[in-house]
N, C-alpha and C positions, 0 to 999 in steps of 0.2 A: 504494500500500500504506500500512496504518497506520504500520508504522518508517518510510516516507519524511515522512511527513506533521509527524512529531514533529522530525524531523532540517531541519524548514524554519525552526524554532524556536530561533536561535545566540545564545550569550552569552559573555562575558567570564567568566570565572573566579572576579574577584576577589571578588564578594561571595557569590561559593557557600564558597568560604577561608572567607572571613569569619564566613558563620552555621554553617559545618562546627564552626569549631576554637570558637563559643559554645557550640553543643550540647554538644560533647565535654566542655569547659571544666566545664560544670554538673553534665554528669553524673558525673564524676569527682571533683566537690566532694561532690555529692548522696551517694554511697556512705558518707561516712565519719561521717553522720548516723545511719548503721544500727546504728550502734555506741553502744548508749545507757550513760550516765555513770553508775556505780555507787554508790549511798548511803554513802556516806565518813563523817554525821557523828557517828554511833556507834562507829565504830574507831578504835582509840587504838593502835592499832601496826602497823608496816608490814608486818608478815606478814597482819594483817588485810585490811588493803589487797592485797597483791599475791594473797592469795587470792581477793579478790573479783573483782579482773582475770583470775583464770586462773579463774573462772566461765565471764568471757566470751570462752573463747577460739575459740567456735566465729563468734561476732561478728566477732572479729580476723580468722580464717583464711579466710572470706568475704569481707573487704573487701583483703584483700592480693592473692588469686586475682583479683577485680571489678577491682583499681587497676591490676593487671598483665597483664588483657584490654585492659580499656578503653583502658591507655596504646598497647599494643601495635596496637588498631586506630587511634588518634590516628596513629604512628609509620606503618602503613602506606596508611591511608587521605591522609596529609601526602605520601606519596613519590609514590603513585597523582595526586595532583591535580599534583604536579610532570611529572607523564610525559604530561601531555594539552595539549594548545593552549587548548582553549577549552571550550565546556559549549551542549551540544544539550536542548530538553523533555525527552529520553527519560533524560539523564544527572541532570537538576535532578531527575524523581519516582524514579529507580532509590537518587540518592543520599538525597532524603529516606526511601526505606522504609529504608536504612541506618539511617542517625537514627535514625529509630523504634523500631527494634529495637535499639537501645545503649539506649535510655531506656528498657527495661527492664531493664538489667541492675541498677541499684539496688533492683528489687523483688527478683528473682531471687537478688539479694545476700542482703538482709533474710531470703528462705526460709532459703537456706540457713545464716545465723544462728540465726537459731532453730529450727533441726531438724542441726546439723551432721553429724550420725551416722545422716541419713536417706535412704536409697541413692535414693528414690522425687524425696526434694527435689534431690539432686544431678541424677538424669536432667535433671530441668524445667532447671534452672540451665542444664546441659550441650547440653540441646537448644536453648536461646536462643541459647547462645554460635555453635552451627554452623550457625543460619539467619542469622544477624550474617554469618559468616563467606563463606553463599553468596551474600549480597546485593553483599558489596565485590568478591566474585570474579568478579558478574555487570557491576557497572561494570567492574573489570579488564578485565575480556573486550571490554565495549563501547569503551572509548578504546583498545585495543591496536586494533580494527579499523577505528576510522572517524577518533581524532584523536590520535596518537600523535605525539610530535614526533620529525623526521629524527635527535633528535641519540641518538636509542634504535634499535637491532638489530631492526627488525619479527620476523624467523626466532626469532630469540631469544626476541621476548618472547611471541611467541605460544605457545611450547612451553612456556614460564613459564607463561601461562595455563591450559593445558590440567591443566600441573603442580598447580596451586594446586589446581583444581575436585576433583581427587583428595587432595593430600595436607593441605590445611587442615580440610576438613570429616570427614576419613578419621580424624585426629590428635585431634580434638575429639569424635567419635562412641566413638573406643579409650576417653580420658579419662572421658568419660560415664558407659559403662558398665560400666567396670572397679571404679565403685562397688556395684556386687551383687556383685563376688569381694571387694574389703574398702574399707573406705572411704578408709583411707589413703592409696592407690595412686592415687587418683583424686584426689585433695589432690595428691601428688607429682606428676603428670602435667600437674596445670592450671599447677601454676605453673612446671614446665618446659618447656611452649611456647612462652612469649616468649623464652625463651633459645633455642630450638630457632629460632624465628622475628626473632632478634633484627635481623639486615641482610633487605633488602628482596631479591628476585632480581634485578633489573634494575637495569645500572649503566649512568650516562649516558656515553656516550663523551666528551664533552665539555660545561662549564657556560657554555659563552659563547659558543659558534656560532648566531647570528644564525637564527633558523627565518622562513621566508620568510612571505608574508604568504598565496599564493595557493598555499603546499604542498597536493597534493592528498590526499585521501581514502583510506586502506589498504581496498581490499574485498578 
């Protein structure tokens, strides 16, 4: 079969780490570019000024919701790569479509900068975030079943998984479209997720239990 084919394909983890947390790293810098610097040198007093900032507050409230997805997939896509042994072909292209899809969220920022009051630009933003969401819950899925380490509850974390496929993309789909009832509500929601999402499900039963070399495979 094609999955077996991909899975003859094994590597080390560590430089998948490595160019994860650069991607992330950029695009987390990249957001706060969206926020363009206001003509200051005509104003001569600071109500001038703080009105010009509260122009851009749909710029602001775009890159706080972006800083506080983005961080929240860093935060669980970093626990994710702690729960696995090692990195098969099929895990290196699932986690790069991941990637790819966070490196839009700086454009999808940007929309919704400049249209913050546009139920239309929130959906697009909204729909980025919950295909992000199903791509890390399809690696999730794939390391809870084929390289999950002993020192993690397989039982557990599999109903974890099942959990996630329903309640992260469920949670982001509410947030979405609750911008056609008002837009605020959809502001409030985004940026209550990471709090909502703040700990990971899955706690390791122990950090120093030696995981064998020739543990076998969860089918």
């Amino acid at each position: 079969m094609l999955a077996d084919k991909f899975r003859l394909f094994v590597y080390e983890k560590n430089r998948v780490e490595a160019f994860s947390d650069g991607v992330l790293a950029i695009v987390i810098t990249l957001l706060v570019l969206e926020i363009k610097v206001p003509r200051t040198g005509e104003m001569h007093t600071m109500r001038e000024v703080f009105d010009a900032l509260y122009a851009q507050r749909g710029e602001f409230a775009g890159w706080l919701i972006s800083f506080l997805m983005v961080g929240l997939a860093w935060v669980q896509h970093h626990n994710l790569l702690h729960m696995t042994r090692k990195f098969d072909l099929a895990m290196l292209w699932i986690n790069l479509l991941f990637l790819g899809s966070v490196c839009l969220i700086p454009f999808t920022s940007g929309l919704v900068g400049e249209n913050p009051y546009n139920p239309a630009v929130m959906t697009i933003f909204g729909l980025e975030l919950t295909v992000s969401t199903l791509l890390m819950c399809w690696l999730y899925r794939y390391v809870a079943r084929h390289y999950l380490k002993p020192t993690y509850d397989p039982v557990k974390v599999r109903r974890n998984v099942k959990l996630s496929f329903v309640l992260a993309p469920l949670t982001y789909l509410i947030a979405t479209f609750s911008a056609w009832i008002h837009i605020g509500i959809a502001y409030a929601l985004f940026v209550l997720i990471p709090i909502v999402f703040i700990f990971p499900l899955d706690v390791e039963k122990t950090s120093d239990r030696a995981v064998p070399a020739d543990y076998p495979d969860i089918e």
